[in-house]
PyMOL Python script that loads the backbone (N, CA, C, O; Angstrom):
from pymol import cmd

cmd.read_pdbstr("""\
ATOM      1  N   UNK A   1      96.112 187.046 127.888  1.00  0.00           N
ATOM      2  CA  UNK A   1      96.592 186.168 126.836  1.00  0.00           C
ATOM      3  C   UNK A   1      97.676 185.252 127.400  1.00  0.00           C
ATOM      4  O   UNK A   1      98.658 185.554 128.078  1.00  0.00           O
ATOM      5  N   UNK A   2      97.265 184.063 126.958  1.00  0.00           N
ATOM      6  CA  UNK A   2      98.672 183.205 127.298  1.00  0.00           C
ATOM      7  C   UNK A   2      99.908 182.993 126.666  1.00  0.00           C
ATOM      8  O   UNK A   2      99.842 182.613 125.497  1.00  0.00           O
ATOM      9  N   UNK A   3     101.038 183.152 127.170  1.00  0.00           N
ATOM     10  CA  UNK A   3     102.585 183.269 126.764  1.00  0.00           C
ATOM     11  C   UNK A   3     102.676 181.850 125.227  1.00  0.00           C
ATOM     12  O   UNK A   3     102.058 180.818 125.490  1.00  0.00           O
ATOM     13  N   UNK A   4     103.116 181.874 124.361  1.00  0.00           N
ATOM     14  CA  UNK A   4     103.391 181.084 123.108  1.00  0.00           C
ATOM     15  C   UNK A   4     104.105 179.809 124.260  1.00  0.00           C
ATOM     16  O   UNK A   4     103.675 178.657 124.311  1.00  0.00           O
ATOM     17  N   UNK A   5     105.099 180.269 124.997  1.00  0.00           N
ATOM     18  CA  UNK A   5     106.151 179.209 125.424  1.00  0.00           C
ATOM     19  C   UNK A   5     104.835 177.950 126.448  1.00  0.00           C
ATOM     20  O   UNK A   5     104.800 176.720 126.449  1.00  0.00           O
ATOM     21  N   UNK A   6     104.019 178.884 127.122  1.00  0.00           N
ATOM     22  CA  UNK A   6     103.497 177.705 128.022  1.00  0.00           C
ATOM     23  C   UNK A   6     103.102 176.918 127.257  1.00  0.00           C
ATOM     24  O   UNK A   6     103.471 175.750 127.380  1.00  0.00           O
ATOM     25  N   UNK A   7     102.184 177.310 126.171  1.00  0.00           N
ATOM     26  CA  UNK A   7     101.168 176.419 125.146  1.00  0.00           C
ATOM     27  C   UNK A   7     101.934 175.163 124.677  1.00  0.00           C
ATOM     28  O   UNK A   7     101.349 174.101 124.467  1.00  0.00           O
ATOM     29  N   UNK A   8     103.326 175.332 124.514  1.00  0.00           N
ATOM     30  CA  UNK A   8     104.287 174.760 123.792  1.00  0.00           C
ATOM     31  C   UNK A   8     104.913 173.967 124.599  1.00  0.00           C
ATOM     32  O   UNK A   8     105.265 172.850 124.222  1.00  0.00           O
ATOM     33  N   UNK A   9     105.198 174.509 126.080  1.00  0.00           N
ATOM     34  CA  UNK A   9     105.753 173.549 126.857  1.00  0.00           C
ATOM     35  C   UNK A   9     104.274 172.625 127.487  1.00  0.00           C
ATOM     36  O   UNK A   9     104.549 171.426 127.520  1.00  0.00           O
ATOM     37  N   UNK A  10     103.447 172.790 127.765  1.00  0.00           N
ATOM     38  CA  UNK A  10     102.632 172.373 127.570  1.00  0.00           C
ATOM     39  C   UNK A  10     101.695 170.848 126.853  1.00  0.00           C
ATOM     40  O   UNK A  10     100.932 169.935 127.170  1.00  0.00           O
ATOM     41  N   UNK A  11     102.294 171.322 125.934  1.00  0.00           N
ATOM     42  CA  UNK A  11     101.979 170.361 124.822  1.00  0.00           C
ATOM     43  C   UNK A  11     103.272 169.467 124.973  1.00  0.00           C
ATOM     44  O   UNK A  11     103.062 168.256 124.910  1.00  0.00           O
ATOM     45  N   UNK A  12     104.264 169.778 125.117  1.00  0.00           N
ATOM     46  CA  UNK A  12     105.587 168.713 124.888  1.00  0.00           C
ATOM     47  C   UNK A  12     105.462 167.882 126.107  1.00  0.00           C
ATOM     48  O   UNK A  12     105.471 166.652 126.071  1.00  0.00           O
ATOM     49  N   UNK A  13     105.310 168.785 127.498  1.00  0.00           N
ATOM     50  CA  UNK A  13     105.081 167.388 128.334  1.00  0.00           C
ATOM     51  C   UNK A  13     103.732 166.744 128.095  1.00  0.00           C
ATOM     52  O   UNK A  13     104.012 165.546 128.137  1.00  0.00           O
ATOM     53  N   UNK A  14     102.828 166.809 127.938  1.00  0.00           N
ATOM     54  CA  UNK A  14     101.672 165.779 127.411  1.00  0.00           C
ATOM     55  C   UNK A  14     102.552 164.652 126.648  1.00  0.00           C
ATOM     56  O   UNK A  14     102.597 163.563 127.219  1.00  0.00           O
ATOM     57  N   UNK A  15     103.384 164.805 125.205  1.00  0.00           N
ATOM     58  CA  UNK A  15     103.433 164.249 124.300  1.00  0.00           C
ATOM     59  C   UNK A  15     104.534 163.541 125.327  1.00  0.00           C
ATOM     60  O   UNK A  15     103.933 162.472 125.437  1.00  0.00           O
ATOM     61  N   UNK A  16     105.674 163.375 126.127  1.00  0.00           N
ATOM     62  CA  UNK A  16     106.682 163.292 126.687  1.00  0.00           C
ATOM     63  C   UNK A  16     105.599 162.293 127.765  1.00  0.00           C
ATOM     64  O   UNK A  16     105.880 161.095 127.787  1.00  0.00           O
ATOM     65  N   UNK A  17     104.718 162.630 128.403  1.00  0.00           N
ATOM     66  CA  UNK A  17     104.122 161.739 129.257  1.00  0.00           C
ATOM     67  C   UNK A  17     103.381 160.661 128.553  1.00  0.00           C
ATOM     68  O   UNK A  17     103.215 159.599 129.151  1.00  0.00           O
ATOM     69  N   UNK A  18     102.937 160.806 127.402  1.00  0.00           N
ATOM     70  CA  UNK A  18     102.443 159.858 126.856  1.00  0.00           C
ATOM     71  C   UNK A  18     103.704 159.315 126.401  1.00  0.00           C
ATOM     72  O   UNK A  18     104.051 158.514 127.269  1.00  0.00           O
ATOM     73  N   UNK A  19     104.352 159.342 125.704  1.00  0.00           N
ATOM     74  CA  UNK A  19     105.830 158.381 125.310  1.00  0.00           C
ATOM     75  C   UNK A  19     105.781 157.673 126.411  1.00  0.00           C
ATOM     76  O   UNK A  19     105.500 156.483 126.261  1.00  0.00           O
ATOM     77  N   UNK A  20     105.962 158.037 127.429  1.00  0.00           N
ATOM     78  CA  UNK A  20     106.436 157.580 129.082  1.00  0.00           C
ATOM     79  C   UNK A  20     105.555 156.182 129.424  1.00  0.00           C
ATOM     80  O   UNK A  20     105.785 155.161 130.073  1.00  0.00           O
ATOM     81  N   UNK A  21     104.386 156.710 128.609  1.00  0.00           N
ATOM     82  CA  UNK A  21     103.473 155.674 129.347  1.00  0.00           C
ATOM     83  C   UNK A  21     103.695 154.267 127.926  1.00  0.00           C
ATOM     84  O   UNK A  21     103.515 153.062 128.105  1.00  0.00           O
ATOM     85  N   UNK A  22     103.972 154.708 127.067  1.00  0.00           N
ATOM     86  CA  UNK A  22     103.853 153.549 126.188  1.00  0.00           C
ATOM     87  C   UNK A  22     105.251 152.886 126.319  1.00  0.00           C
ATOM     88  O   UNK A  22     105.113 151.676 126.138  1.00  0.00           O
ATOM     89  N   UNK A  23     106.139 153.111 126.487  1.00  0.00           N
ATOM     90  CA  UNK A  23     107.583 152.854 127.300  1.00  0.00           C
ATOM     91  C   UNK A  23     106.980 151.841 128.667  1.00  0.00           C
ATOM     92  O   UNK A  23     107.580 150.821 129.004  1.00  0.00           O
ATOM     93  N   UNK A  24     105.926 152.242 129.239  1.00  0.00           N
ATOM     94  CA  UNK A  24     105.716 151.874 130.108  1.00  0.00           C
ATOM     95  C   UNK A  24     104.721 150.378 129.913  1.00  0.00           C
ATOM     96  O   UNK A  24     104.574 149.404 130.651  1.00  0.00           O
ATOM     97  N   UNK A  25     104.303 150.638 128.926  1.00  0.00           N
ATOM     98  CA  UNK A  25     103.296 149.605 128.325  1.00  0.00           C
ATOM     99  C   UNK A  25     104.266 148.249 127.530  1.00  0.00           C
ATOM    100  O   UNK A  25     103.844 147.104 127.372  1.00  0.00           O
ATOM    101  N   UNK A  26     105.733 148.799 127.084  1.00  0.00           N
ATOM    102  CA  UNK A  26     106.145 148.335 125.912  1.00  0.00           C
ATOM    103  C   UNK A  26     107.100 147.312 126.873  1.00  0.00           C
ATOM    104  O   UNK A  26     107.075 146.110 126.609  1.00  0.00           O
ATOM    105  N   UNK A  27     107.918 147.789 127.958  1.00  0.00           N
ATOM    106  CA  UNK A  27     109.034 147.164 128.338  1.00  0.00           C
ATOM    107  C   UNK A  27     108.381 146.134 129.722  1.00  0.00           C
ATOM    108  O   UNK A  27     107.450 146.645 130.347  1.00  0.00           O
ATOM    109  N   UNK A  28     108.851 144.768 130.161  1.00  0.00           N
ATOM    110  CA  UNK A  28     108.907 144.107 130.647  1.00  0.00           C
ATOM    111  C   UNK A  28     109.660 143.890 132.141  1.00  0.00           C
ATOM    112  O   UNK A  28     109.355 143.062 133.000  1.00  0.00           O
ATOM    113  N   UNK A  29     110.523 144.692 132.171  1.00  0.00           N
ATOM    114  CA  UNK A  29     111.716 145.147 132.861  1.00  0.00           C
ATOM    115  C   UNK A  29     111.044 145.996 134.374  1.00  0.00           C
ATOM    116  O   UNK A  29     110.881 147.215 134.422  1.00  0.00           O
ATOM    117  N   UNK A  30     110.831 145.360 135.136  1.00  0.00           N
ATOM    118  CA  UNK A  30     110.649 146.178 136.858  1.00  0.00           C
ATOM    119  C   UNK A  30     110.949 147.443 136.595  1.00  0.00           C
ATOM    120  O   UNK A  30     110.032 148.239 136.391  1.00  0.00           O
ATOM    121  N   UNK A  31     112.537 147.926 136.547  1.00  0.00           N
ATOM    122  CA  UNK A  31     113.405 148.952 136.996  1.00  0.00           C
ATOM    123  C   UNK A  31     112.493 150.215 135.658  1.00  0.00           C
ATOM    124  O   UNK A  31     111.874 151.258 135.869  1.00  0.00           O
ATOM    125  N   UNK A  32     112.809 149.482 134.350  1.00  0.00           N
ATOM    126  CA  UNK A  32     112.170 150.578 133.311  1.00  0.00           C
ATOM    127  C   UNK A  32     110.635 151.223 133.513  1.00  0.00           C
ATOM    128  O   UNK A  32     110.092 152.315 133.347  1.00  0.00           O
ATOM    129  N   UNK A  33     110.277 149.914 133.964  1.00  0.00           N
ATOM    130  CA  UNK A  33     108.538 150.159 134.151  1.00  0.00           C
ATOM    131  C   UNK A  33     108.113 151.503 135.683  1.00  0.00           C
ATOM    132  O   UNK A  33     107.103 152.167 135.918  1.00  0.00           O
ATOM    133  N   UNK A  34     109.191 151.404 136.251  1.00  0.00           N
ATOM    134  CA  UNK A  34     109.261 152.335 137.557  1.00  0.00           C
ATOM    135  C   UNK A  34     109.539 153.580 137.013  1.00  0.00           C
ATOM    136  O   UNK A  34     108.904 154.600 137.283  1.00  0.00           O
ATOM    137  N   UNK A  35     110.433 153.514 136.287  1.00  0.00           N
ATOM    138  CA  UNK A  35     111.072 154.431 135.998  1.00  0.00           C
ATOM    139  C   UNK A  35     110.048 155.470 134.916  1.00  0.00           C
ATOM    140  O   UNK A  35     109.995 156.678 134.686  1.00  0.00           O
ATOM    141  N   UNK A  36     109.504 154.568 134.559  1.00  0.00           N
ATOM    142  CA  UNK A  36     109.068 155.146 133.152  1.00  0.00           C
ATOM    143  C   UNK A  36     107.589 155.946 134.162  1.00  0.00           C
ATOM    144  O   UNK A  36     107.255 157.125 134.039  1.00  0.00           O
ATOM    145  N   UNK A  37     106.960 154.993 135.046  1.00  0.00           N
ATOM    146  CA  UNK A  37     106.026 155.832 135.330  1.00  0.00           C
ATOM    147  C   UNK A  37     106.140 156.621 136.105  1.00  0.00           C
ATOM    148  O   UNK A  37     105.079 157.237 136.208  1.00  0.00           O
ATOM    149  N   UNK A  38     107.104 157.086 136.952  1.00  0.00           N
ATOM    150  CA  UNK A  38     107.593 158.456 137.847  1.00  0.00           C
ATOM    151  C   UNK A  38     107.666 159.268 136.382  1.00  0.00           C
ATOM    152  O   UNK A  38     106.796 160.062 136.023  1.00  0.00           O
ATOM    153  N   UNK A  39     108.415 159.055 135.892  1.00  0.00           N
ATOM    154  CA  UNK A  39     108.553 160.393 134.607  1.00  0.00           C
ATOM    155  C   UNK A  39     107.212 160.824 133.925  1.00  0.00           C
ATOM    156  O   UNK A  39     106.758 161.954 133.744  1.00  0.00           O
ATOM    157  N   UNK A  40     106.765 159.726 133.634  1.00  0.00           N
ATOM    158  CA  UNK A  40     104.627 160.143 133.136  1.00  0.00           C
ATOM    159  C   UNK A  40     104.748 161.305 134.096  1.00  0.00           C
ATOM    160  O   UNK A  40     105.085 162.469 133.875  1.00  0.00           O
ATOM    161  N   UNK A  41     104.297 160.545 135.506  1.00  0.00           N
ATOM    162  CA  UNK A  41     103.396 161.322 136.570  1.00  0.00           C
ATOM    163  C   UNK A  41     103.714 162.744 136.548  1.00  0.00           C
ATOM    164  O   UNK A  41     103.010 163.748 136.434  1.00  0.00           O
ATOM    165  N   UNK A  42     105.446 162.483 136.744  1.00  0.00           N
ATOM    166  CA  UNK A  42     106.453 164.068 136.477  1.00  0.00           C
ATOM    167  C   UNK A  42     105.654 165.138 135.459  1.00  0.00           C
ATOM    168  O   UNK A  42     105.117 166.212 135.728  1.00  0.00           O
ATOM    169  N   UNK A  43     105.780 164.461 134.254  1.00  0.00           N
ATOM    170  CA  UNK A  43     105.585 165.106 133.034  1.00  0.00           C
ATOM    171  C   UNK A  43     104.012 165.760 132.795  1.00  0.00           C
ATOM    172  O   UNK A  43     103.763 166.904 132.415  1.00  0.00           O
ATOM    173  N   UNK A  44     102.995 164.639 133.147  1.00  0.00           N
ATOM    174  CA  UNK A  44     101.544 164.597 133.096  1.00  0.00           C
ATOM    175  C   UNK A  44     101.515 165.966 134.137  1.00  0.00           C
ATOM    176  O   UNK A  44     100.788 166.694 133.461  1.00  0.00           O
ATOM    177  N   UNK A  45     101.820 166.687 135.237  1.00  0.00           N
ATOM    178  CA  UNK A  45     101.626 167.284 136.329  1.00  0.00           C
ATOM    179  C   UNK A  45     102.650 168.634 136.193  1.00  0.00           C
ATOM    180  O   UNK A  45     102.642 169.496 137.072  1.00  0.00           O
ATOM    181  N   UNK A  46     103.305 168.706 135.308  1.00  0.00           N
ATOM    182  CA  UNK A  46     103.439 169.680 134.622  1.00  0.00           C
ATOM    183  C   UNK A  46     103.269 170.306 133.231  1.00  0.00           C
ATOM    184  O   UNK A  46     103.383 171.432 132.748  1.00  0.00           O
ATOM    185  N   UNK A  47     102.951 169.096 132.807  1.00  0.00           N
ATOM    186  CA  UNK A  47     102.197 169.401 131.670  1.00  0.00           C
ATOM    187  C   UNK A  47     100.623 170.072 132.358  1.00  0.00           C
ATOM    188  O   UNK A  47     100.773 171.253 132.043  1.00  0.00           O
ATOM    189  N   UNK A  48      99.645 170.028 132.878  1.00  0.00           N
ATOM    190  CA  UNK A  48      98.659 170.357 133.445  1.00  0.00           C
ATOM    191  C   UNK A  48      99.152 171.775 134.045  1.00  0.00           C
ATOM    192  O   UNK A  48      98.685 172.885 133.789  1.00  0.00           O
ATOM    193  N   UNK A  49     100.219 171.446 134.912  1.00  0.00           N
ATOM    194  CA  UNK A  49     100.073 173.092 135.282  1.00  0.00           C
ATOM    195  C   UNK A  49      99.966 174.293 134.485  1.00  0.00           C
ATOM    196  O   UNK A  49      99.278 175.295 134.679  1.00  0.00           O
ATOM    197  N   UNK A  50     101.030 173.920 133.251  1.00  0.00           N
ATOM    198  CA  UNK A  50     101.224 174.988 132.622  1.00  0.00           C
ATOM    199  C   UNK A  50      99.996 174.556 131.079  1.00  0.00           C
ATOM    200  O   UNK A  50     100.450 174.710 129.945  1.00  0.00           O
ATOM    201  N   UNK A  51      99.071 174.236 131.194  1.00  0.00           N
ATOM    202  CA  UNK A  51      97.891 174.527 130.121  1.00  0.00           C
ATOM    203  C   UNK A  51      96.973 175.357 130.470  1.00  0.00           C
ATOM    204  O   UNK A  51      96.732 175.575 131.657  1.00  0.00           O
ATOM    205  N   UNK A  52      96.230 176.029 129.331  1.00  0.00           N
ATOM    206  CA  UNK A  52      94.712 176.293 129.959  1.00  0.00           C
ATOM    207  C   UNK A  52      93.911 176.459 130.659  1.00  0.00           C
ATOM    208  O   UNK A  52      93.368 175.536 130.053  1.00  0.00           O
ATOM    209  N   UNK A  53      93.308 176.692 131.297  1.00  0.00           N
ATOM    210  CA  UNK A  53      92.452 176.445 132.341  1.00  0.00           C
ATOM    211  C   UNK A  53      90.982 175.621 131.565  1.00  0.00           C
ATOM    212  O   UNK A  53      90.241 174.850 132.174  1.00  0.00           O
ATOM    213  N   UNK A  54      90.870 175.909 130.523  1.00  0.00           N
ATOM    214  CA  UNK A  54      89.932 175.053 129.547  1.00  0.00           C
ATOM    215  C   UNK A  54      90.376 173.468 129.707  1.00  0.00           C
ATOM    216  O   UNK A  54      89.620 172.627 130.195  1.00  0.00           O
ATOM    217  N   UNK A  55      91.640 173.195 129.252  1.00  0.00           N
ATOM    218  CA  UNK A  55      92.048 172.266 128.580  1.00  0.00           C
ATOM    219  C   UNK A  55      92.046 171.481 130.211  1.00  0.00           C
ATOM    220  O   UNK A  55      91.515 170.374 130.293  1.00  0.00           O
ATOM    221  N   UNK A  56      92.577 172.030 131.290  1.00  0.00           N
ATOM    222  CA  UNK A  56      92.923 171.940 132.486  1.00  0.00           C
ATOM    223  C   UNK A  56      91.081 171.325 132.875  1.00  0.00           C
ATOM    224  O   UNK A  56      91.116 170.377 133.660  1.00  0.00           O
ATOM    225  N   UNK A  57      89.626 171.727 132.449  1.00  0.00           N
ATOM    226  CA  UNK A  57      88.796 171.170 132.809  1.00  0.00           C
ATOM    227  C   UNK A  57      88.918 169.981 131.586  1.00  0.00           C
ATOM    228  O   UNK A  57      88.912 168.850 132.072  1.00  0.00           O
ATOM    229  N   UNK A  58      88.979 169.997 130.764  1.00  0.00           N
ATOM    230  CA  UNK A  58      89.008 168.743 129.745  1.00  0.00           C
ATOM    231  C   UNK A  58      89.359 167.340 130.441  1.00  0.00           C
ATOM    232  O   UNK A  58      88.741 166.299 130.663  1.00  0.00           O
ATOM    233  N   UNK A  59      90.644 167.820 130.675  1.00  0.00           N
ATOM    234  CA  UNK A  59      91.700 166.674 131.602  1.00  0.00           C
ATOM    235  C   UNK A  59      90.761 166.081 132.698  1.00  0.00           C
ATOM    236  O   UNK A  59      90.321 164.931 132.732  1.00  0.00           O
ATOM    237  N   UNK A  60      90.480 167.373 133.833  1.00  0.00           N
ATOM    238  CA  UNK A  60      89.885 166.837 134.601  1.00  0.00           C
ATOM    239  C   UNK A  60      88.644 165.508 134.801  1.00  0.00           C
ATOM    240  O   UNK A  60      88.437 164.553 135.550  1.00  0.00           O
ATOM    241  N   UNK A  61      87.865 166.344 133.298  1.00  0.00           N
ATOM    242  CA  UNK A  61      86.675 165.692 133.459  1.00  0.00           C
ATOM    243  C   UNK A  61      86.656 164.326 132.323  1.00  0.00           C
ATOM    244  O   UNK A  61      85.944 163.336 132.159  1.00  0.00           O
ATOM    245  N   UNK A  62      87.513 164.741 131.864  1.00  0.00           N
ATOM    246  CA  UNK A  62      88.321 162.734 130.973  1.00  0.00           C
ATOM    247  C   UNK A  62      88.783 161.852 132.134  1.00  0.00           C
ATOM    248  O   UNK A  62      88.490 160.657 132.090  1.00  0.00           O
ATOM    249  N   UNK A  63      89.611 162.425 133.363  1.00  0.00           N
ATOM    250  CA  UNK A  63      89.998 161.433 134.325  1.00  0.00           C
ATOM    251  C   UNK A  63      88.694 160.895 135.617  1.00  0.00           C
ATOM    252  O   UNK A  63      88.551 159.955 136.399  1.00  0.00           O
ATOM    253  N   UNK A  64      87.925 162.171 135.219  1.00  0.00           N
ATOM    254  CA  UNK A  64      86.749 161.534 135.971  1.00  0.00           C
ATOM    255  C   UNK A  64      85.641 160.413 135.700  1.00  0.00           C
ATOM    256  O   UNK A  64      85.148 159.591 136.472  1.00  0.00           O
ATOM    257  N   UNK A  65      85.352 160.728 133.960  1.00  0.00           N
ATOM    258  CA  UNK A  65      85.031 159.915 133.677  1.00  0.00           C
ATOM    259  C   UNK A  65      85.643 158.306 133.306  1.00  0.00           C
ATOM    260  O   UNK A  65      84.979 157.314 133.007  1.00  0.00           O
ATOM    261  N   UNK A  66      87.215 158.442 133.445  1.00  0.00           N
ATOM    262  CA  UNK A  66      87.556 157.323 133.100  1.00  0.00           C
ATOM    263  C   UNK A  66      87.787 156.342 134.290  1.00  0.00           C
ATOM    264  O   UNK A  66      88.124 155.164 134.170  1.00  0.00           O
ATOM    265  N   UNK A  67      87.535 157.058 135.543  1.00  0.00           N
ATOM    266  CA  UNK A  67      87.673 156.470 136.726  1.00  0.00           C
ATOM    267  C   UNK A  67      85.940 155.924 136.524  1.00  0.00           C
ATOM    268  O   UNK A  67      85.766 154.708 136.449  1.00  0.00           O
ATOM    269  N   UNK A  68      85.184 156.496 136.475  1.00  0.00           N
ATOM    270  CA  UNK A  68      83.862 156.025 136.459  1.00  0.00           C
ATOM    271  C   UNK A  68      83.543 154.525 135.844  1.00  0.00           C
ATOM    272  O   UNK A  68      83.117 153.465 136.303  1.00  0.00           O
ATOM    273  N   UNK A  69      84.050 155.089 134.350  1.00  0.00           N
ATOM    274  CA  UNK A  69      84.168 153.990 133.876  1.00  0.00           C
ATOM    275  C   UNK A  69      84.666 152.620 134.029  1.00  0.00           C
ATOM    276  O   UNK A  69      84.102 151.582 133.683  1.00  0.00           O
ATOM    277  N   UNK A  70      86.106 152.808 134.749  1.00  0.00           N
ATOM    278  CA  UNK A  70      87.184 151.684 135.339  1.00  0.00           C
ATOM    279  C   UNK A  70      86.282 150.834 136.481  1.00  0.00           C
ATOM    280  O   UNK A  70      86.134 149.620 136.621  1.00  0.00           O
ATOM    281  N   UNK A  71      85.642 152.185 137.380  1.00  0.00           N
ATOM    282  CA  UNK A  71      85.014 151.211 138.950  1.00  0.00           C
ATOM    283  C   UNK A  71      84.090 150.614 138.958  1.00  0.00           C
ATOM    284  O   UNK A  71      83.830 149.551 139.523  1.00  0.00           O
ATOM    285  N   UNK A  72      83.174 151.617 137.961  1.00  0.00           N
ATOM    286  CA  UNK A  72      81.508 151.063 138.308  1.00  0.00           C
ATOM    287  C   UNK A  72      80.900 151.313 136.945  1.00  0.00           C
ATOM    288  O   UNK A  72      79.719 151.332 136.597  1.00  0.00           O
ATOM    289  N   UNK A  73      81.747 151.453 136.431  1.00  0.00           N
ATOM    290  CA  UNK A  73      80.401 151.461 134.936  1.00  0.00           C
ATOM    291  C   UNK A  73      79.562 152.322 134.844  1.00  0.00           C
ATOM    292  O   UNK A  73      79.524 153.179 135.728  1.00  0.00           O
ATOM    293  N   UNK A  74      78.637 152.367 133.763  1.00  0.00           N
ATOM    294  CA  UNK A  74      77.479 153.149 133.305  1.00  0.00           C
ATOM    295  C   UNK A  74      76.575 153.397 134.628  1.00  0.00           C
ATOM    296  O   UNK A  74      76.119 154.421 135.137  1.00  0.00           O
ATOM    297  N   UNK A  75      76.501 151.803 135.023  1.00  0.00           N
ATOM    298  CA  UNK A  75      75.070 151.510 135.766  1.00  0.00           C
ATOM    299  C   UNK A  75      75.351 151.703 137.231  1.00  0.00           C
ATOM    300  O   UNK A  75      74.336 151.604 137.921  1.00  0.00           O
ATOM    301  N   UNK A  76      76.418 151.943 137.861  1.00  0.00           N
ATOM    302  CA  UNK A  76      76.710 152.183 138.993  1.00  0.00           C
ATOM    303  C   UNK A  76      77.032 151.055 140.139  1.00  0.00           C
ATOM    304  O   UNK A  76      76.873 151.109 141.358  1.00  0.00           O
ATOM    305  N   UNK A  77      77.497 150.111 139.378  1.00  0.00           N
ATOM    306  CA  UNK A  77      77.968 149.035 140.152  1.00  0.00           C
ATOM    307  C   UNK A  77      79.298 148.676 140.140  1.00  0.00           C
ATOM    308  O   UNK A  77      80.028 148.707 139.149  1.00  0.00           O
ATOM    309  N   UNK A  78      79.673 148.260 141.498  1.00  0.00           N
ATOM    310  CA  UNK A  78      81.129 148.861 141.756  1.00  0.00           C
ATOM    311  C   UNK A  78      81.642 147.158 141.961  1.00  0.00           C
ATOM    312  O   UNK A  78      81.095 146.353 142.715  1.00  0.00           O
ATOM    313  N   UNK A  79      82.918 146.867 141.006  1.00  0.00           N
ATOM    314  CA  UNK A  79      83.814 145.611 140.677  1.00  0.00           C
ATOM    315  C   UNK A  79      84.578 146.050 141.967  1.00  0.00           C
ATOM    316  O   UNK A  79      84.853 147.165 142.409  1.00  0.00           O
ATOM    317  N   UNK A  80      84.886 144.479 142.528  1.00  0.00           N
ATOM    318  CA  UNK A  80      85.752 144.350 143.505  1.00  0.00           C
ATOM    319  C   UNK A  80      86.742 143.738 143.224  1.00  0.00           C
ATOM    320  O   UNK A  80      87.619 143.560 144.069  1.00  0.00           O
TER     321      UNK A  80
END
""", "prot")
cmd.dss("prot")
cmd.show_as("cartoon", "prot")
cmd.util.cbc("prot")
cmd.orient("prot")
């Protein structure tokens, strides 16, 4: 069984990395925009450690497909 606290810490850095990233989306500013995405990456990478191992394939296979999506699309053709 998994501990109440991971689930929880868990979940707060997700929600904490996503803030991070819309901070990151929102401000204009070099220094904030740096800043903001070291803390995501921070947050996103411990948020992952301490989830699931379920949720931990979820993640995985959302970032796989969203890389798919980003490079080459459905059809397998790759934007330069």
């Amino acid at each position: 069984m998994i501990p109440t606290y991971f689930l929880i810490l868990a979940f707060l850095a997700m929600v904490m990395a996503a803030a991070a990233l819309w901070i990151f989306h929102q401000t204009d500013e070099d220094v904030y925009r740096v800043l903001a995405i070291i803390i995501a990456a921070i947050y996103f990478i411990v948020g992952f450690a301490h989830s699931p191992w379920a949720v931990q394939v979820v993640i995985t296979l959302g970032l796989l497909v969203l890389d798919r999506l980003y490079t080459g699309g459905w059809m397998g053709q790759r934007r330069l």
